[in-house]
Wavefront OBJ file of the C-alpha trace (Angstrom):
o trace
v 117.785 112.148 120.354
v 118.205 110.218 117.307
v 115.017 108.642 116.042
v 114.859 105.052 115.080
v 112.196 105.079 112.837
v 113.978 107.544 110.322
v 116.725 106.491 108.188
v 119.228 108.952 107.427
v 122.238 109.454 104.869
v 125.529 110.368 105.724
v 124.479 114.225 105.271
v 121.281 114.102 107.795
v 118.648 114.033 105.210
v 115.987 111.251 105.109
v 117.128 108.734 102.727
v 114.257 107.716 100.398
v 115.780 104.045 100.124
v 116.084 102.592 103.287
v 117.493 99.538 103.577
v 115.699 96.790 104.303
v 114.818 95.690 107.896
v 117.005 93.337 109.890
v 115.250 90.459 111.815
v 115.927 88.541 114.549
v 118.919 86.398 113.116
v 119.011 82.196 113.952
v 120.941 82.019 116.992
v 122.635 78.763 118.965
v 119.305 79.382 121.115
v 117.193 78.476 117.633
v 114.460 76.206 117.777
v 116.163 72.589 117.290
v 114.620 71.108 114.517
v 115.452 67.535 114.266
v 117.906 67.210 111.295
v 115.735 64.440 109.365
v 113.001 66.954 108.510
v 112.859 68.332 105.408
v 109.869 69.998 103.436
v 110.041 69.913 99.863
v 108.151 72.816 98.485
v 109.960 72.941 94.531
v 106.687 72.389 92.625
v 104.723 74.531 95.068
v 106.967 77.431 94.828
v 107.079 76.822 90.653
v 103.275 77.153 90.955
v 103.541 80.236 92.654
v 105.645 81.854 90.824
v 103.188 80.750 87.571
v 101.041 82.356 89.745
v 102.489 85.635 89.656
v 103.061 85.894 86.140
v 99.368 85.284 85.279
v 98.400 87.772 87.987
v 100.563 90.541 86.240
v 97.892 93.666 85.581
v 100.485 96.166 84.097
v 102.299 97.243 86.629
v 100.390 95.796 89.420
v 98.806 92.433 90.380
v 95.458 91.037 90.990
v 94.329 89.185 94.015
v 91.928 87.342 92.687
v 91.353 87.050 88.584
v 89.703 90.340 87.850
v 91.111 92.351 84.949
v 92.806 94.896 86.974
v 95.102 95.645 89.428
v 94.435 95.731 93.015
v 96.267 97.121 96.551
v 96.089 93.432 98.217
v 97.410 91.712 94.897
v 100.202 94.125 94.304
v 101.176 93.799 97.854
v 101.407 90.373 97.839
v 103.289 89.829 94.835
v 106.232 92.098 96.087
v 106.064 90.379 99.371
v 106.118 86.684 98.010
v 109.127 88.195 95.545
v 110.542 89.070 98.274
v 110.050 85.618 100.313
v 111.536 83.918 97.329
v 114.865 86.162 97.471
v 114.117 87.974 93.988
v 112.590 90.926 95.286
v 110.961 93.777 92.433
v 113.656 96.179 91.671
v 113.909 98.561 88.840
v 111.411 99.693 86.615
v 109.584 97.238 87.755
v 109.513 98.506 90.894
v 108.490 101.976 89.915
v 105.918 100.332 87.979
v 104.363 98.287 91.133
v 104.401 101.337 93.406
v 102.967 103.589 90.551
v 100.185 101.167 91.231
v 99.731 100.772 94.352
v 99.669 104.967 94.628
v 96.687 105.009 92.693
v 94.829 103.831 95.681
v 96.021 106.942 97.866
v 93.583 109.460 98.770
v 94.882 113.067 99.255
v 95.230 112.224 102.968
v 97.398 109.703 102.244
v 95.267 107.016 103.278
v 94.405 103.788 100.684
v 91.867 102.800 99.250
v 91.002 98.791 98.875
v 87.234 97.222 99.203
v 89.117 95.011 102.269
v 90.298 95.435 105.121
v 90.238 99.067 107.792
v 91.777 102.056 106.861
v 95.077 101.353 108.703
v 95.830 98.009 107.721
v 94.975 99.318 104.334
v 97.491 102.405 104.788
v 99.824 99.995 106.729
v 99.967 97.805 103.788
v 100.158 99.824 100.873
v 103.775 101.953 103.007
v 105.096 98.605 103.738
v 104.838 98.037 100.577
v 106.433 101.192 98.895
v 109.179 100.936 101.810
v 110.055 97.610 100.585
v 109.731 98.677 96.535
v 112.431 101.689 97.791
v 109.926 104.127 96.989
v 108.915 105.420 100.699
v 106.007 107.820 101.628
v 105.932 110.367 103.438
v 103.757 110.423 107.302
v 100.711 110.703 105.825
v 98.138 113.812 107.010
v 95.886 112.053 108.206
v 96.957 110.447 111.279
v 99.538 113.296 112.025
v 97.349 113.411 114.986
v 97.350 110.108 116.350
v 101.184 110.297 115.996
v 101.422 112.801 119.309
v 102.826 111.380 122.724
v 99.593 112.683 123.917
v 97.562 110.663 121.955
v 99.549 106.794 122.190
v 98.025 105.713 125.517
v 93.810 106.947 124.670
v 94.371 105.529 120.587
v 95.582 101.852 122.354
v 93.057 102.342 125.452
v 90.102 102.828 122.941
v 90.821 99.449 120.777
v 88.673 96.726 121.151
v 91.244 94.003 123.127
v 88.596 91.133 123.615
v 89.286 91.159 119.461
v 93.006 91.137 119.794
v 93.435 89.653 116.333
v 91.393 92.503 114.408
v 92.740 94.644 116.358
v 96.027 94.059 116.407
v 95.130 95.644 112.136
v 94.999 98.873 114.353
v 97.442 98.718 117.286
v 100.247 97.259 114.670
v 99.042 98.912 111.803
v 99.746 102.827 112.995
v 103.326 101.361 114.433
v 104.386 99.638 110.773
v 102.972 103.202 109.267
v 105.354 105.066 111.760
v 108.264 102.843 110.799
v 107.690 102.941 106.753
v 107.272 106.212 106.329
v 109.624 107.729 108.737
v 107.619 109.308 111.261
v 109.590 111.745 113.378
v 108.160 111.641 116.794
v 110.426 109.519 119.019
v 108.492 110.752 122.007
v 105.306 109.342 120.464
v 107.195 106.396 120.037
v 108.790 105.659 123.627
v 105.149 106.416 124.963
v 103.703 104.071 122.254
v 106.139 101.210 123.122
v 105.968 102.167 126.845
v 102.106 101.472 127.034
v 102.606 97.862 125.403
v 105.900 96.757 127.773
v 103.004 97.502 130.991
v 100.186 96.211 129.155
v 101.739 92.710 128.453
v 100.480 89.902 129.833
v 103.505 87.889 132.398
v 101.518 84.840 132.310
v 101.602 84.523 128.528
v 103.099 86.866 126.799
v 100.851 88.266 124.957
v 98.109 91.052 124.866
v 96.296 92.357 126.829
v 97.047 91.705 130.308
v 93.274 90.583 132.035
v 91.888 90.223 128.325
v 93.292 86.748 127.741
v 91.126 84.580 125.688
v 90.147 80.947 126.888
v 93.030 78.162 125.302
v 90.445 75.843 124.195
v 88.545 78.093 122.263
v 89.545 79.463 118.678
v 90.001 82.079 118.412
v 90.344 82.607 122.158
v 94.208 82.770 123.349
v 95.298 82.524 119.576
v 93.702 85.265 118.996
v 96.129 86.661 121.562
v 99.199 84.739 120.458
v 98.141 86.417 116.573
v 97.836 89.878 117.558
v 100.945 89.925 119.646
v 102.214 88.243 115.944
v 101.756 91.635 114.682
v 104.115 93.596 117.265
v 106.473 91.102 117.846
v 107.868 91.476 113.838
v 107.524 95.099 115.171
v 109.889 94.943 117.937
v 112.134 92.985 116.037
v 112.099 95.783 113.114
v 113.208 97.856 115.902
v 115.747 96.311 117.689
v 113.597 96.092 121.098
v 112.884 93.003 123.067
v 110.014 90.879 123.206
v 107.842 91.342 126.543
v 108.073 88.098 128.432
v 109.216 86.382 125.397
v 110.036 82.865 127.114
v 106.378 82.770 128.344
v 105.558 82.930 124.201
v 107.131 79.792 124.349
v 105.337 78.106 126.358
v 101.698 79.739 125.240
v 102.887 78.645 121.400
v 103.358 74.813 122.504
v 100.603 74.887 125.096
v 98.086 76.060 121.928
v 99.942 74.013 119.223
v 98.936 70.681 121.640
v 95.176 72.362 122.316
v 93.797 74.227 118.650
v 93.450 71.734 115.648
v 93.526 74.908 113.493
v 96.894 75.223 114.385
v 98.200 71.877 113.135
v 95.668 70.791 110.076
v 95.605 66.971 109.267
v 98.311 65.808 106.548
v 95.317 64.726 104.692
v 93.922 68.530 105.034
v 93.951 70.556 101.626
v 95.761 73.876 101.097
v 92.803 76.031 102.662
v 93.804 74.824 106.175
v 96.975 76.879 105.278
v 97.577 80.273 105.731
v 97.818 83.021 108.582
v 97.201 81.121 111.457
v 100.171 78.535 111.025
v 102.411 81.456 109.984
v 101.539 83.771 112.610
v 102.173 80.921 115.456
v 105.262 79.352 113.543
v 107.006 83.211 113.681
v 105.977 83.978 117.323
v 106.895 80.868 118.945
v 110.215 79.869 116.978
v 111.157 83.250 116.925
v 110.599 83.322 120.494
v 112.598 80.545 121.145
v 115.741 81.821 118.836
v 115.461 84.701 121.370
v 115.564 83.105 124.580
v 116.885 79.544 124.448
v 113.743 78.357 126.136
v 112.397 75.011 125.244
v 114.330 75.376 122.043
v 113.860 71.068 121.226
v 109.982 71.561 122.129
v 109.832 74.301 119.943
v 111.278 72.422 117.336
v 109.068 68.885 117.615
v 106.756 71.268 117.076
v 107.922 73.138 114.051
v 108.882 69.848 112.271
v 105.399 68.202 112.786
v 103.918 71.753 111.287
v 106.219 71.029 108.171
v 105.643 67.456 107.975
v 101.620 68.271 107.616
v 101.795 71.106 105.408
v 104.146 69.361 102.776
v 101.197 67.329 101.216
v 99.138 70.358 101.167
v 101.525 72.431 99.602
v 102.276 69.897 97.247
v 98.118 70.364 96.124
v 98.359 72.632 92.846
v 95.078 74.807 94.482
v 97.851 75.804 97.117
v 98.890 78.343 94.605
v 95.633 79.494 93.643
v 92.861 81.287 94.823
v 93.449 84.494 96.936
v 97.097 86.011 95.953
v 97.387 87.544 99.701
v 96.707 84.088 101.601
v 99.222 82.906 98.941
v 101.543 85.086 100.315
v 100.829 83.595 103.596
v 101.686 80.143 102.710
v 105.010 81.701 100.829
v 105.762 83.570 104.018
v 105.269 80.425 106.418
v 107.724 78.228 104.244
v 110.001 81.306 104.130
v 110.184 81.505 107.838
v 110.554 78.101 108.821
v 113.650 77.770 106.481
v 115.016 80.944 108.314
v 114.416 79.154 111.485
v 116.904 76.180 110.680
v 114.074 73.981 108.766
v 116.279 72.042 105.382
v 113.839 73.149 102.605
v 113.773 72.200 99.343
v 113.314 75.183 97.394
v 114.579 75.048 93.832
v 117.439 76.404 94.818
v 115.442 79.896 95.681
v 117.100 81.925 98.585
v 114.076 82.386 100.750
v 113.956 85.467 103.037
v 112.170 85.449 106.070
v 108.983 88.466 104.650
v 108.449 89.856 107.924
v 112.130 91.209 108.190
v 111.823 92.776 104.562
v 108.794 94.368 105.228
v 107.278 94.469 108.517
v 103.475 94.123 108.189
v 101.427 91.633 106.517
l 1 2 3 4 5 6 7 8 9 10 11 12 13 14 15 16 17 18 19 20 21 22 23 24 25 26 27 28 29 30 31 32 33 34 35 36 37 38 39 40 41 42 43 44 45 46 47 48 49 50 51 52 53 54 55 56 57 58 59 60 61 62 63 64 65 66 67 68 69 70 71 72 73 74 75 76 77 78 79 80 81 82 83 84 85 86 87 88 89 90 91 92 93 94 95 96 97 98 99 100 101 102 103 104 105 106 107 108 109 110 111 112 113 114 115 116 117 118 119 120 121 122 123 124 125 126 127 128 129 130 131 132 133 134 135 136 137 138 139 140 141 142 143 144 145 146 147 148 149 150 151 152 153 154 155 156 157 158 159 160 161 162 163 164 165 166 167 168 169 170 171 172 173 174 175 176 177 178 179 180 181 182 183 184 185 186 187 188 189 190 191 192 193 194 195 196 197 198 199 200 201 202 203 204 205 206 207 208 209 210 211 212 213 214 215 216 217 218 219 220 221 222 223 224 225 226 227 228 229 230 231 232 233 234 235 236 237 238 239 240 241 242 243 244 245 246 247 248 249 250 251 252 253 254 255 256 257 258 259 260 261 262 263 264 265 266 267 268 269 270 271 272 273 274 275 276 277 278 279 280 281 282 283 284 285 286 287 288 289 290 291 292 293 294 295 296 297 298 299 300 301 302 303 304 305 306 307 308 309 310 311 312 313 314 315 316 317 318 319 320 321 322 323 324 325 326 327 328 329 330 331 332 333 334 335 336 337 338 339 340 341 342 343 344 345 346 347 348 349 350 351 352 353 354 355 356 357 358
């Protein structure tokens, strides 16, 4: 059986630069965004990549504005390079993933003074996938990576926090996929446990551990952890449980969570995760199944038209590099999704098919 998370050369062996990722491509079924909307994000993308030069730390990057490099920082700036269709190649690219590997233990997990050890891990493979400089599976979670294991490791997570814990539940998949993890049966028994576990009513997970809509995070917190596989399955090639009720849970909490769609007066800290995590799910969604495809686009335009004046706020390029990313990431996608942007003339690339975890 031929495994699909290991990419192979013509000769068999595992190729050490893999390609990058496919995603879901815009389809006629696309979320129809009315043709008058346009987001202009030129001086916020400018800003950001100011942003990146200051945050330079030899070969890596800094989050915030310490003097050194960091795992987050580094991270981000190859995944907003990546966003803005000039990914790090090169020496440069040797230079960022020398950096990033001097946060790996002997275990090969990562070190960072954020985040769980398997986003952390999760992160830092992505990462090195994406900079062509792949790990290897690393030691230890050889163990969690047995078909045995798949069904107590997702049993044992913590699903009334789907959000966090989509950090684990996504996290050990992305680490299977970037580093070429040869267990296919681990994989089918993985991917097997999440098809049953899905919830028909909404989409998302877990099935009889749905979160209240008019609560935050309540059913977002759903509709982001199912965020987190869904770029998954789409890195794979594998349908989307239920994808058409997505659809209809991503309009039913864009009308019900003000998080969701911040004021146009709102400043740039009302940006981040939470509109790009919705934005993906539910367009993406929609691009899959033709369902509700002008709803789904109302309501990607009206996200645009609010975050344009935010963006347009110079702090919206500031602060911490790997919400940054987010806001990078969010424009990114929307333009993938059929949105006109005004870029600069940058060839955004949706972030999520170049590297699968964020």
């Amino acid at each position: 059986m031929v495994n699909p998370l290991r990419v192979r050369d013509e000769s068999g062996c595992a190729d050490r630069t893999p390609p990058a990722v496919p995603g879901a491509p815009v389809t006629p079924g696309a979320p129809a965004i009315p043709e008058t909307t346009t987001l202009d994000v030129r001086d916020f993308l400018d800003r950001v990549e100011a942003r990146l030069a200051s945050a330079r730390r030899g070969g890596g990057f800094a989050r915030s504005d310490a003097p050194f490099p960091d795992l987050y920082g580094t991270a981000a700036a190859a995944g907003i390079r990546a966003a803005l269709g000039d990914p790090i190649t090169g020496k440069q690219a040797a230079r960022a993933a020398a950096a990033i590997r001097d946060f790996r233990r002997p275990d090969g997990a990562f070190d960072d003074l954020t985040h769980g050890p398997l986003h952390r891990t999760a992160t830092a493979t992505s990462t090195l996938r994406l900079l062509g400089e792949p790990e290897h599976p690393p030691v230890f979670l050889a163990a969690k990576f047995r078909p045995e294991a798949a069904e107590a490791f997702l049993e044992g997570l913590d699903w009334d926090a789907p959000w966090p814990a989509s950090h684990e539940f996504a996290g050990l998949l992305a680490v299977a996929i970037a580093t070429g993890v040869d267990e296919p049966d681990w994989l089918e028994a993985y991917l097997a446990w999440l098809a049953a576990n899905a919830d028909p009513a909404t989409g998302l997970w877990r099935h009889g551990r749905i979160g209240r809509v008019d609560a935050f995070p309540g059913r977002f917190g759903n509709l982001a952890g199912a965020f987190h596989v869904h770029f998954l399955l789409d890195a794979l090639g594998r349908a989307w449980p239920f994808a058409e009720r997505v659809v209809d849970t991503g309009l039913e909490l864009a009308s019900t969570v003000p998080v969701l769609r911040p004021r146009a007066d709102a400043g740039p800290e009302a940006w981040g995760f939470p509109q790009f995590d919705w934005a993906y799910s539910t367009g993406r969604a929609a691009a899959r199944t033709g369902h509700r495809r002008a709803d789904a686009g109302r309501a990607l335009a009206d996200l645009a038209a609010r975050a344009e004046s935010a963006l347009a706020d110079p702090r919206a390029a500031e602060g911490d590099l790997h919400v940054v990313q987010a806001r990078v990431a969010l424009v990114a996608e929307l333009a993938h999704q059929g949105l006109a942007v005004e870029s600069g003339g940058r060839q955004l690339s949706p972030l999520t098919d170049a590297r699968p975890f964020i």
